[in-house]
N, C-alpha and C positions, 0 to 999 in steps of 0.2 A: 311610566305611569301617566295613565291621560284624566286631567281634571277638567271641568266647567269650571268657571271664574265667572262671578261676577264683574259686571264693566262700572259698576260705582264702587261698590264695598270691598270687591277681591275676596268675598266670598268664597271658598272651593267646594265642589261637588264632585265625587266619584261619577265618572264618564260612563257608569254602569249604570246608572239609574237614567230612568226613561225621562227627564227634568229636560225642559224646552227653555223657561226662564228659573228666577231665584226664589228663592222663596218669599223675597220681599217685589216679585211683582217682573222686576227688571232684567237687561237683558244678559245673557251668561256669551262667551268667548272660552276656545277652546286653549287651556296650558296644555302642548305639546312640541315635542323635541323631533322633528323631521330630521332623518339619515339618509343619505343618495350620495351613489358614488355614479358619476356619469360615465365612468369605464362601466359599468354595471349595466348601466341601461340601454346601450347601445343595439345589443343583440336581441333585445326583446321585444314582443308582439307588438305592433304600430296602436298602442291605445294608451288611454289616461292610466290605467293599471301601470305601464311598463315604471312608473314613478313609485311602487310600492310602498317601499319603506318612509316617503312624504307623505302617507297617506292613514287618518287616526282609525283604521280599521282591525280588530286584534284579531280574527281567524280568516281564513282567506273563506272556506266553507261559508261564509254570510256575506260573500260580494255579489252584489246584484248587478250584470253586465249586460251589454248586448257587444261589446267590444268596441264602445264610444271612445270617441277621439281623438288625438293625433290628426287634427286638419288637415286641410291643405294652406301654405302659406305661402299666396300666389303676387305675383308685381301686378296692378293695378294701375292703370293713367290716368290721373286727375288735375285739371287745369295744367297740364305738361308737364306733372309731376309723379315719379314711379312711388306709389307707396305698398309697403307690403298689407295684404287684410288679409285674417283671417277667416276660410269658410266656414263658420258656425253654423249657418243655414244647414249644411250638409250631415246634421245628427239624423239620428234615428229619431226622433220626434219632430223634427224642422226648427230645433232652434237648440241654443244653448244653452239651456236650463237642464239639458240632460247632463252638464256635467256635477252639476249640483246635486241631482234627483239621484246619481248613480253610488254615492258617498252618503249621503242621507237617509236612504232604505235601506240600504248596506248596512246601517247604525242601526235602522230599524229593526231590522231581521236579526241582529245580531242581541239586540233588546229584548226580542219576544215578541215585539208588539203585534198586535193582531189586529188592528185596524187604525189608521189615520184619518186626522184633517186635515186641509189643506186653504187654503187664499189662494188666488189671482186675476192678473186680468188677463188671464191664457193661454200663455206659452209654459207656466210652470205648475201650472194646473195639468197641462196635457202630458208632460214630461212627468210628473210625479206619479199620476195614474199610471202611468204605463209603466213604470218602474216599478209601483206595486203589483200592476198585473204581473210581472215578468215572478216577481216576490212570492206571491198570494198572499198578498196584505191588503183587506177590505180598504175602502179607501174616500174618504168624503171629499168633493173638493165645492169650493164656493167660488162663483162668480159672478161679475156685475151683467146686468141682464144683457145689455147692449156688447157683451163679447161677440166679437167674430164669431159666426157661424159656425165655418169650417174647424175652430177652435173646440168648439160645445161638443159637436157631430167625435170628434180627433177622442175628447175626454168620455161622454157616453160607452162611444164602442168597444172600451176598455175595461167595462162593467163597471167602470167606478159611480156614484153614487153624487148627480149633479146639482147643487143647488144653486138655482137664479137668483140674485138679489136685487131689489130694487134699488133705486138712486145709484150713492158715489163708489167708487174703489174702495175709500176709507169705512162704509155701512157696510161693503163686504168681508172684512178686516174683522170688524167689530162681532158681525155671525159670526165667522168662523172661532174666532175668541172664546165666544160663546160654549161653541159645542167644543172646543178644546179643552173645556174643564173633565169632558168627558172621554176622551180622545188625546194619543199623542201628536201633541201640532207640530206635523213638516211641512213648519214653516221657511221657506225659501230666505224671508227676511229673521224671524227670530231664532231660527236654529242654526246654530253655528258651526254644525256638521256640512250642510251647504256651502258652505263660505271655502271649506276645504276640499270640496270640487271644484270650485270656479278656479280654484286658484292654480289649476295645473293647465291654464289656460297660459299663464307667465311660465311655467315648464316647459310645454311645450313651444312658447314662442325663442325662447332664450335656446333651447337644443335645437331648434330647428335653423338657428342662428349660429349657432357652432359654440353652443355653451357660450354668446355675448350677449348680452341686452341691450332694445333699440336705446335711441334719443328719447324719446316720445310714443306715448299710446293714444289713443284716440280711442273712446272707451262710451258708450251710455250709461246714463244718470236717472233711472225711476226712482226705483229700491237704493240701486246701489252696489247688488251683489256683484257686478263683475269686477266695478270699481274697486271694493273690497274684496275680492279672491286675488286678482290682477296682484294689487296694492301687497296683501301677503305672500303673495307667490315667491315675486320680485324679491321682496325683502327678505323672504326666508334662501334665497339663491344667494344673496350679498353678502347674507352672516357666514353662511357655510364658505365662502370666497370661491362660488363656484362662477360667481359674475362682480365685474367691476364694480358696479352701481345702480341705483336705482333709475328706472326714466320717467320724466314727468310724465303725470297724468291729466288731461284734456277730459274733463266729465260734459258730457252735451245731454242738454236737454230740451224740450221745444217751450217755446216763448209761452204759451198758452197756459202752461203748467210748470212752471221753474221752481221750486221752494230754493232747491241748491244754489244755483245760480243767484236769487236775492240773498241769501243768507250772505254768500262767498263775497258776491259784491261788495255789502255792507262791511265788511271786513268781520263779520259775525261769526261764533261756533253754533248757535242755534239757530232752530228755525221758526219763524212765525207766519201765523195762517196767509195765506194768499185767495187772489181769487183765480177757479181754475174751471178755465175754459175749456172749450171743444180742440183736440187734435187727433188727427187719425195715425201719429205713431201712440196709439193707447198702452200700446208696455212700458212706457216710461212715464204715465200720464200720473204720477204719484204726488199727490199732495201734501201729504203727512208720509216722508217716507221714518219708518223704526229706527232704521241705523242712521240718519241725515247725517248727525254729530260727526260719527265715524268714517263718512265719504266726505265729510269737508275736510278732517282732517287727516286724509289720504293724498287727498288732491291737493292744498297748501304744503306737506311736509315734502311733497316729490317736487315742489317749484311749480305745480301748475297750474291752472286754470280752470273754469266754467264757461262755458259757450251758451248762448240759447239760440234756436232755430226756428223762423217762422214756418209756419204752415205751404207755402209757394217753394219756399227753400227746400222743404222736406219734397213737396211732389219733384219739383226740378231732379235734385239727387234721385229721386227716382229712376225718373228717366233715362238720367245719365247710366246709371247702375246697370237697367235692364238692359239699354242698348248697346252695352258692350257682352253681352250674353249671362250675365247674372240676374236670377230670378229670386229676388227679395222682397217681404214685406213693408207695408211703410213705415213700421219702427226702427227696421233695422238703418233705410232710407236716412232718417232723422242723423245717424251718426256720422254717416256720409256728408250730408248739409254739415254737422259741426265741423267734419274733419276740409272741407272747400273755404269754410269760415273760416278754419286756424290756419291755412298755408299760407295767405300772406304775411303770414307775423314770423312765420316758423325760417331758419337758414336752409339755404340752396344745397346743404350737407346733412340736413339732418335726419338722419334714420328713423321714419316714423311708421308704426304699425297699428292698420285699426283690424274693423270687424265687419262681417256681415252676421248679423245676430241669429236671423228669423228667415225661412223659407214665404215666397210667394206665395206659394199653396195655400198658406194658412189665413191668407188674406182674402180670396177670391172676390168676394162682394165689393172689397174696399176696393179694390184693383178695379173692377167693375166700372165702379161708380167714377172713378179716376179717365177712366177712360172713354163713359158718356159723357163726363161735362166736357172734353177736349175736344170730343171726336160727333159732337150729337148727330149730325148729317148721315155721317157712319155707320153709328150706332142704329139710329132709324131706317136704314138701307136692312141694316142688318138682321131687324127685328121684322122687315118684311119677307126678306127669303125667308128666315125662320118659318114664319107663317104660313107660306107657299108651300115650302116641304110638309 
């Protein structure tokens, strides 16, 4: 039997009612008993499904797929160090919020529900829409005005239903809040169905590992979700004693916008307000993230740490990224920067695995702009052929 739990009162709620938070406001977490036998899964179809029985979905007839993930988990060269990353970029929406979006309307569909909210600052706005298209589940999503273009264009074409908001991520939040009085909110960050997508993200690193678990993840920090799917994954693999142990987890997030990062410092389990600058990895640019509490104390319980990354740091990894043949956004960028920050600290042995989060594509403008202010002479060369042609 699958309940909603309140994360203060322990509250329970029948997993059947279409309930996003508690009644008293707060947020719900899923009571569920995940079964996986890995002689079981071997033989089947290369996707997050092939984890079935880990998965709180009760009839198959209401999974909503395109046959997402099972990455690639490829060695990578960094500062002379082979690490393994994951390609997330490589979903069917350009990022990994499809693994969240595909477990989540699966809920939805399985609910009835006939149309959704949604928040973001755009990779899970575009992965939710299209999940619902895939569903036919109307589908509203909000975002902050200044989302990536190529983002906006990705969610539109989907028929989903776009609303722009003015000012911060957190004033996007608050609409979308809004109209979830009226609507079921798939929320990436308050529904806890989400949470149990991302987290076959540690399934699948640990089987592709030969049923072991790394040292070390190297993970981004906005919201949180992968933090938190990761963080469950792992830990529901260690009870079953399908893996040794847990790995620490490395949350990176960029200087300009850190709440986690001061909190963790401070030796704190909350968060307090910050001031939150300009950064161009904007997926992580979370000020007020929902679950903070619960990625701090993901990231302290696994032994690990917080990183923050400046803005030079993030383009650099860029570069490095693209110029080995991977085409990434600058969010995804930002975890790279963390994961170059933590190999000095980290042992000449230890098995660490990050991410590529976000497809380039979805950046183009920012990419753009990254490569006028480097290249202007170029650029300008290049904006005269244009003109010529």
């Amino acid at each position: 039997m699958i309940h909603l739990v309140c994360t203060e009162s322990g509250e329970r709620y029948p997993a059947s009612e279409p309930r996003w938070r508690s009644v008293s406001g707060l947020l719900l977490d899923l009571e569920f008993s995940p079964r996986l036998d890995p002689a079981r899964v071997a033989g089947r179809r290369p996707t997050l499904w092939r984890y079935r029985e880990a998965i709180p979905i009760e009839a198959d007839e209401n999974i909503v797929t395109f046959d997402e993930g099972f990455t690639p988990l490829l060695p990578v060269t960094f500062a002379g160090r082979t690490i393994l990353v994951k390609q997330e970029h490589l979903f069917p929406t350009g990022s990994y919020k499809d693994r969240g979006a595909s477990i989540l309307i699966s809920k939805a569909r399985e609910l009835g529900v006939r149309r959704v909210v949604q928040d973001s600052s755009g990779n899970a706005g575009c992965s939710v829409a299209t999940y619902c298209a895939r569903a036919g589940i109307a589908c509203d999503v909000y975002v902050p005005e200044e989302t990536a273009a190529g983002k906006l264009v990705q969610i539109r074409f989907t028929g989903a239903h776009l609303h722009l908001v003015p000012g911060s991520r957190e004033d996007t939040a608050q609409a979308a809040m809004k109209a979830a009085g009226k609507m079921y909110y798939a929320s990436h960050c308050w529904n806890p169905f989400f949470l149990h997508g991302t987290k076959t993200f540690a399934y699948e690193v640990c089987e592709q590992l030969g049923w072991r678990a790394p040292d070390t993840v190297v993970l981004p920090a906005g919201n949180g979700t992968l933090v938190l799917g990761a963080s469950l994954g792992f830990g529901e693999l260690c009870e079953a004693g399908i893996i040794s142990h847990t790995p620490k987890i490395v949350g990176v997030q960029a200087a300009a916008c850190a709440p986690l990062f001061s909190a963790w410092k401070s030796g704190s389990t909350s968060l307090t307000s910050i001031h939150k600058g300009y950064t161009m990895a904007e997926g992580i640019a979370i000020a007020e993230p929902v679950r903070g509490a619960q990625v701090l104390r993901a990231v302290t319980s696994s032994g690990g740490e917080m990183v923050t990354v400046e803005e030079e740091e993030i383009a650099e990894a860029l570069k490095i990224v693209c110029r080995q043949g991977y085409y990434i956004e600058p969010t995804a960028a930002a975890t790279i920067a963390g994961l170059l920050k933590y190999l000095p600290r980290s042992s000449s042995d230890e098995m660490i695995v990050s991410v590529f989060t976000g497809h380039g594509l979805k950046s183009t403008e920012k990419m753009k702009a990254l490569l006028e202010k480097n290249n202007p002479s170029q650029t300008s060369l290049e904006r005269m052929q244009s003109h010529e042609l």
